[in-house]
N, C-alpha and C positions, 0 to 999 in steps of 0.2 A: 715214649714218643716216637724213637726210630720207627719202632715196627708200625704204629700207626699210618706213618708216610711211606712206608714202602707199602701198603697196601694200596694206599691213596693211590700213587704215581703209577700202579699197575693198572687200577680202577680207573683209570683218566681214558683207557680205550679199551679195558675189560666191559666194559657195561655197556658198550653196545656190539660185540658178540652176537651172531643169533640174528640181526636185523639188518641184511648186507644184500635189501633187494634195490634196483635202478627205477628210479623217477619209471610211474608208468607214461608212456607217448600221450592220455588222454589228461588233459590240464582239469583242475578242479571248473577254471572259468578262463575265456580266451582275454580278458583284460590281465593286458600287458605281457611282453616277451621276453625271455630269457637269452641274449645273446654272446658267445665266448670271445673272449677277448686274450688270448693269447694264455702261455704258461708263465708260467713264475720263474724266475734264470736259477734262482740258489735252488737247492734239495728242497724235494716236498714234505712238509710235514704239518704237525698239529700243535695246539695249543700258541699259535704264532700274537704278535699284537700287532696292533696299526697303529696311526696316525696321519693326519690333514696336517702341513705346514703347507702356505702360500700358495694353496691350488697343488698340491705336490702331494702324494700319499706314500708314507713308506709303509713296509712291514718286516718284521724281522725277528731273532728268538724262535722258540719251540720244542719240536722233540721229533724225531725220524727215527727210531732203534736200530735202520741198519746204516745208519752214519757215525762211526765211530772212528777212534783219537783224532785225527784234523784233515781238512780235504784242503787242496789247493786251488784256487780260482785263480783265473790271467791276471786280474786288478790286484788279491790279495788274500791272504790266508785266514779264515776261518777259522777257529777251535769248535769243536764237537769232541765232550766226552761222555760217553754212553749214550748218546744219540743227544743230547741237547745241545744248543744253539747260540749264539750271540751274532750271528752274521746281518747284517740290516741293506735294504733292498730300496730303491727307488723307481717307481711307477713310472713310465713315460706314456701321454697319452695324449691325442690330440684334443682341443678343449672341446669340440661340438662331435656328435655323437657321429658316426662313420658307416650307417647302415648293419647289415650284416658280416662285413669283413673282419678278417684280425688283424690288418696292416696296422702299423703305427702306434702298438700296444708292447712296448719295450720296458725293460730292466737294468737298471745302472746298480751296482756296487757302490757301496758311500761305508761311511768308517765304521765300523761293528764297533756293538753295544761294550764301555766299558766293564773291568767286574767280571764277574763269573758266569757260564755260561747258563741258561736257565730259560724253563717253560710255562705258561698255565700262568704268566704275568700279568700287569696291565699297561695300556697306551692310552695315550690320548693329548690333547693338544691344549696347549693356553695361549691363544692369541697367534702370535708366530712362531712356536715353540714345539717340540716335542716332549714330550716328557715317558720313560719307562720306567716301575720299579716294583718290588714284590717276586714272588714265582717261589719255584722249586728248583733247586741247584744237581748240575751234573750228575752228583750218586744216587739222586733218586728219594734222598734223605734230609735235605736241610733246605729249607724254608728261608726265604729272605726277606728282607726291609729296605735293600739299599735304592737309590732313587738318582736317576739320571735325565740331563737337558739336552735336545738335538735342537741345535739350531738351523739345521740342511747341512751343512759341513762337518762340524765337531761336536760331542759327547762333552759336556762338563757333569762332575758330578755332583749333587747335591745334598743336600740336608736329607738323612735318613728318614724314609717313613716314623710318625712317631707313632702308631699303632702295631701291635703284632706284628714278626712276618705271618707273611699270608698266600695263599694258592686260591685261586678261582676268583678273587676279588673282582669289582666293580669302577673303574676309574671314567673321571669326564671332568671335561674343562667347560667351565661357566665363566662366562662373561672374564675377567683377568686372575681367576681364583684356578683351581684345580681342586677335584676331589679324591679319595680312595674309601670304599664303604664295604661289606660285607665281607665274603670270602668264610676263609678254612683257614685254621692255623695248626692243625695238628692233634689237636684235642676240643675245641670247640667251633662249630658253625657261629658267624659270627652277624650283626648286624651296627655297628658303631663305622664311625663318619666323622674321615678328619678333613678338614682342608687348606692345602699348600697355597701358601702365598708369596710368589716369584721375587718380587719387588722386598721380602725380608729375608726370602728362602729359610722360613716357618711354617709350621707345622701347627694347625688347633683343632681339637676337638669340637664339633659342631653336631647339632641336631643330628638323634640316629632314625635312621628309618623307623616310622609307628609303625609297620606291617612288622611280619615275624622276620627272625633272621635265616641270611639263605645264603648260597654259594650258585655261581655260576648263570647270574643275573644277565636283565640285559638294561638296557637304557637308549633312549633318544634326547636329544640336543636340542631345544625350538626354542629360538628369542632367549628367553631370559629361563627356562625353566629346561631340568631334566625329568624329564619319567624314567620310573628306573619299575621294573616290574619283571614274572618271572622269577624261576629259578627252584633251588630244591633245598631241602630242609628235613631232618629226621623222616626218611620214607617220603616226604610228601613233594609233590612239583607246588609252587604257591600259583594261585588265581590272581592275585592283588596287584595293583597297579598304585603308585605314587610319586604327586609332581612335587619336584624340590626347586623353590625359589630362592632366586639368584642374591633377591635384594633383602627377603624376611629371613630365609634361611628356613625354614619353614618347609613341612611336608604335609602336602593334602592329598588325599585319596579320593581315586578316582574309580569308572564303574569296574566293576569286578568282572573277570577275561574268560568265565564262563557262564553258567546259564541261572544267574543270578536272581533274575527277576521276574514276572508274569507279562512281561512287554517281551512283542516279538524278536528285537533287534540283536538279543543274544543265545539267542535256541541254538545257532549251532558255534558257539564259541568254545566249546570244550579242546577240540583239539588246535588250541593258540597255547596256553601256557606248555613250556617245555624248558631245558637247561642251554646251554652252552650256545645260544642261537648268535644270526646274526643280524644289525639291523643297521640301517641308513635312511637317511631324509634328505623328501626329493620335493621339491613347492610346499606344500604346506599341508602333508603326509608324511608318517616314519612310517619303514615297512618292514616286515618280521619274516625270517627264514630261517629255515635249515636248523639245527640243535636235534635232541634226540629227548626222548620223556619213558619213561618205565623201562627203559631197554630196548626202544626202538627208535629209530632215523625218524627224522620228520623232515619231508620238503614241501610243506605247503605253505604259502607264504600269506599274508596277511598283511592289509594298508589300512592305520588309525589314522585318526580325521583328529587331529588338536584340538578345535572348533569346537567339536558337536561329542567328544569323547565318545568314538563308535567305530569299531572295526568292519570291513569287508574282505571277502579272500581273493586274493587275485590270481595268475599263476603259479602254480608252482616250479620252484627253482628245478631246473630242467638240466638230464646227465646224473652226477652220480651223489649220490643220497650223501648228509656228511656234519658233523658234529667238530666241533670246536677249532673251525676256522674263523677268516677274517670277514670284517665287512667295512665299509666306509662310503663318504659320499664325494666325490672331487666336481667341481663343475657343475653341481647341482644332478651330477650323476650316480649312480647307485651300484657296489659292484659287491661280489661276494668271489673267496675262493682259500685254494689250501686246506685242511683238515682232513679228518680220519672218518675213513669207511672201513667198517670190520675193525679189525683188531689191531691190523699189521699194514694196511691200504693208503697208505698217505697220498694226501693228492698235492696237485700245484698248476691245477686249471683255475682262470679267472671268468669269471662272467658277470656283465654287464642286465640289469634291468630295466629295459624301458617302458615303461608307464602307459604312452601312449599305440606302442603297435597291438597288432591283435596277434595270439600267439602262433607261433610258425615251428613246425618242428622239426624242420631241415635246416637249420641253421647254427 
């Protein structure tokens, strides 16, 4: 099993080698722009997680390889060993969107992740809540289950995953539930679905995705359902897409994310499914960026319609090409940033999508 995850943890930025070209200047379509919104205050790196509490987005965890035993911040001290992460980060932003500028797009220190340091985890939010758990630990070799609550201030820790540790996993908060689904554990791609309930801090087993099992999925949040779709599996990137209800529990399938059919609407959906992407919802569209698919970077981005279950391409994510960073929505805002280009390239620029401008490339 060691050797198995020391390939994994090498392969997490090995496999896109080879594909380390910049966004070209000419957008696929000028609907909508990709605007920067400042850097990220901790080290840049990959594999990091997010989370929404109360209009507030943090992010934190990861893996940077040239951050190594501890770095010291003015607030507080960090651990990094072998380049992994626990340090956790708070988003300042103003709530309505600020044009093309970066004022006002700050970073506060808030209290690192209890436990062990660790990358390639999962985030995500139950109500007012954070929640992190799962990844890959410090040596590059051990695999985790443990499960922690942010409530903006302090880390309490919880009831262990009761599924596998796991790498690349799928986590999302539905209505007062939380989930964790899919992922890697070291010996098998997995597709099984448990979910955490805050109010027992338990653990149950629930309906596993009908589509095949995958690792490094993605998912959207709308009302009462998640779509969870994407990802990779023995050689293959999956096409499938499936919404999971809140209150059946239940997984129904939806139209398939390439060129499925004899109707026009998905001729050119081939290059939408891909791995480690990121995505956010903005009115009543999720939209899809950045991940990498056969060994190559993708930044073309993509707005599904809930409604009418139909994708169109918008711009593409604009600067530098990049695989298994963050994404989130605050404010009904949309932002992507952090992750790895090339091999060794960590980044920790943030940018903003806005929907309505027409694309600008000096900005």
């Amino acid at each position: 099993m060691k050797n198995s995850l020391l390939i994994l943890s090498t392969a997490c930025v090995a496999l896109i080698m080879g594909s380390c070209n910049k966004s070209s200047d000419t957008p696929d379509t000028e609907e909508g722009n990709w605007v920067k919104r400042g850097s990220f205050d901790g080290p840049a790196r990959t594999g990091a997680v997010s989370f929404v509490i109360n209009d507030t987005a943090y992010v934190g965890t990861g893996y940077n390889k040239s951050v190594s035993n501890s770095y010291v911040n003015a607030d507080s001290v960090a651990l990094a060993n072998n380049g992994y992460l626990k340090d956790f980060w708070k988003f300042n932003m103003p709530a309505t969107s600020t044009g093309n500028t970066q004022t006002g797009y700050t970073w506060t220190q808030v209290e690192e992740l209890p436990g062990e340091v660790r990358a390639y985890a999962v985030g995500f939010n139950i109500q007012n809540k954070g929640y992190v758990g799962c990844g890959i630990a410090f040596d590059g070799l051990k695999l985790l289950k443990d499960f922690y609550e942010f409530d903006g201030n302090t880390w309490t820790a919880k009831a262990s995953f009761a599924g596998s540790a796991r790498i690349n996993a799928t986590g999302f908060g539905l209505g007062n539930k939380g989930y964790i689904t899919c992922g890697y554990d070291g010996a098998n791609t997995l597709k099984d679905n448990y979910q955490y309930n805050p109010a027992t801090n338990s653990w149950t087993s629930v309906e596993a995705i009908a589509g095949g099992k995958r690792r490094g999925a993605s998912v959207f949040v709308y009302k009462d359902k998640a779509y969870l779709f994407c990802g990779y599996s023995s050689s293959t990137y999956l096409d499938d897409m499936w919404a999971f209800d809140s209150t059946t529990l239940k997984w129904t399938e939806k139209n398939r994310i390439t060129n499925a059919t004899d109707n026009s609407f998905d001729d050119d959906y081939s290059d939408i499914y891909r791995q480690n992407a990121n995505t956010f919802v903005i009115d009543n569209y999720g939209y899809l960026t950045a991940g990498d698919q056969g060994g190559t970077l993708i930044s073309k981005t993509w707005r599904y319609d809930f409604v009418n279950d139909t994708w169109i391409r918008r711009t593409s994510l604009e600067r530098t090409q990049r695989t298994y960073a963050v994404g989130f929505t605050v404010h009904n805002r949309g932002f992507v940033g952090t992750g790895v280009y090339g091999s060794t390239s960590y980044l920790e620029d943030f940018q903003e999508f806005i929907p309505s401008q027409t694309y600008e490339a000096n900005d």
